[in-house]
C-alpha positions in Angstrom: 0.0 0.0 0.0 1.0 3.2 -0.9 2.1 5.7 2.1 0.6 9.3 1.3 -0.5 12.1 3.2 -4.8 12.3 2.8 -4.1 15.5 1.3 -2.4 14.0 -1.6 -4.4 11.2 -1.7 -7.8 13.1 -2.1 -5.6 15.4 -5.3 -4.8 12.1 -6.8 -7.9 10.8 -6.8 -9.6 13.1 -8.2 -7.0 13.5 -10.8 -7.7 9.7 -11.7 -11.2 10.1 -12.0 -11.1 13.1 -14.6 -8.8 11.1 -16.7 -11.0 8.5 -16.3 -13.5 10.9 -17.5 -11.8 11.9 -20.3 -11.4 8.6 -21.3 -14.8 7.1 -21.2 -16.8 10.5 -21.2 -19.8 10.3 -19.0 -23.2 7.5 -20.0 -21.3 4.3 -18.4 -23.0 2.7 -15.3 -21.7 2.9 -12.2 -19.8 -0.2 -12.2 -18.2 0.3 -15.2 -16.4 3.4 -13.7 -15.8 1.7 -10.2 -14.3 -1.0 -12.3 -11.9 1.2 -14.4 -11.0 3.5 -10.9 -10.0 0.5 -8.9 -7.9 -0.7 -11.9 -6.2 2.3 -11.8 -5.8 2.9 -7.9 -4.3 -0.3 -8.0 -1.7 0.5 -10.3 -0.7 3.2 -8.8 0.0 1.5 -5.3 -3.1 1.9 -3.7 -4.7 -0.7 -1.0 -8.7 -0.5 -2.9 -11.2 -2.3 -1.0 -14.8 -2.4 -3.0 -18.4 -2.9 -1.8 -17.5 -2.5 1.7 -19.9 -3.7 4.3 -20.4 -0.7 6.7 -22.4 -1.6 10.0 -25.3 0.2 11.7 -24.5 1.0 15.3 -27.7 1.4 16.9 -28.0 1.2 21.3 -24.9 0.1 21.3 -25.5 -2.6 18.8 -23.8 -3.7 15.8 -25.8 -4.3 12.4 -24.3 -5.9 9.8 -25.6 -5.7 6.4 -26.8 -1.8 6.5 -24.8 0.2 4.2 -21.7 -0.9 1.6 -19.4 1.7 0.7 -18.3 1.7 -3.2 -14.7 1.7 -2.5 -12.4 2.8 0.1 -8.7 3.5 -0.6 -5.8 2.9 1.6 -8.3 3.1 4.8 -8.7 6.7 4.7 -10.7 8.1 1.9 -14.3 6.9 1.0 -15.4 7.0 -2.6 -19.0 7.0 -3.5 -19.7 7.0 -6.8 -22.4 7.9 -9.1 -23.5 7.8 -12.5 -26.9 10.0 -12.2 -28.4 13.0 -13.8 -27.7 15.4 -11.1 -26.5 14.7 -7.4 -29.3 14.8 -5.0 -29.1 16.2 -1.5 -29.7 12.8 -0.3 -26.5 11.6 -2.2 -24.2 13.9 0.3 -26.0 13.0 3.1 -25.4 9.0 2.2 -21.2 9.8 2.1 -21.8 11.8 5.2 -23.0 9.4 7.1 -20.4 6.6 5.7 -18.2 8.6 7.6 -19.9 8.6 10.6 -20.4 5.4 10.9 -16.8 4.4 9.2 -14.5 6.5 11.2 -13.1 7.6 7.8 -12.1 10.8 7.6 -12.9 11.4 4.1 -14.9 10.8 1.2 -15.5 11.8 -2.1 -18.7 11.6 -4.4 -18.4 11.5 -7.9 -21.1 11.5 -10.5 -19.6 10.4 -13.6 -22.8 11.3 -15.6 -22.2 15.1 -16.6 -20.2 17.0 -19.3 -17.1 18.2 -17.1 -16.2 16.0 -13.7 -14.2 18.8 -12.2 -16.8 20.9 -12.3 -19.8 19.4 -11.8 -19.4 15.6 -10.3 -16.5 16.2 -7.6 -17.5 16.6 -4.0 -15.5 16.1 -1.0 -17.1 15.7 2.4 -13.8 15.9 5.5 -14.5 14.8 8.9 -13.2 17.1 11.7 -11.5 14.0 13.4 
């Protein structure tokens, strides 16, 4: 796994997924985009984990089985991605509360369906941890 400040893993990323962007252009599901991002996190030295089970803590209980995170690289950034119309308010809550219930301290939605990624499909959410 590749040591790197969160910083510079966030920047590089990002910079993956607007190549990957450039590349494919947006209309690809989901999965076809996960598949091509892990390829090339991978490559570059990252630890990519995909379809992460995240549990529901609820009274002091553990629930398995509530949420999966798309991918989370190198334990410290969350990616959620997206091939949609338009990002709904109910997509940042969904990353936020990954977080939460991760104890990641980062994540980043991306909506792959849209004409340019750096402007309009890049979000990141930070934790104050």
């Amino acid at each position: 796994m590749m040591k790197i400040n969160d910083n510079d893993l966030i920047y590089l990323v990002r910079g993956k997924c607007i190549d990957i962007h450039k590349e494919l252009g947006p209309g690809l599901l989901e999965k076809a985009y996960q598949l091509v991002l892990t390829y090339e996190l991978e490559n570059a030295g990252f630890q990519v984990d995909t379809e992460v089970p995240i549990p529901l803590k609820y009274k002091n209980v553990r629930l398995e089985g509530g949420f999966r995170a798309d991918m989370i690289v190198n334990n410290r950034l969350i990616i959620e991605l997206k091939s949609v119309l338009a990002i709904a308010p109910v997509h940042h809550l969904q990353l936020k509360t990954y977080l939460k219930l991760s104890g990641i301290p980062n994540g980043l939605l991306v909506n792959f369906n849209c004409a340019n990624l750096y402007k309009e499909g890049l979000f990141l959410w930070k934790t104050d941890r």
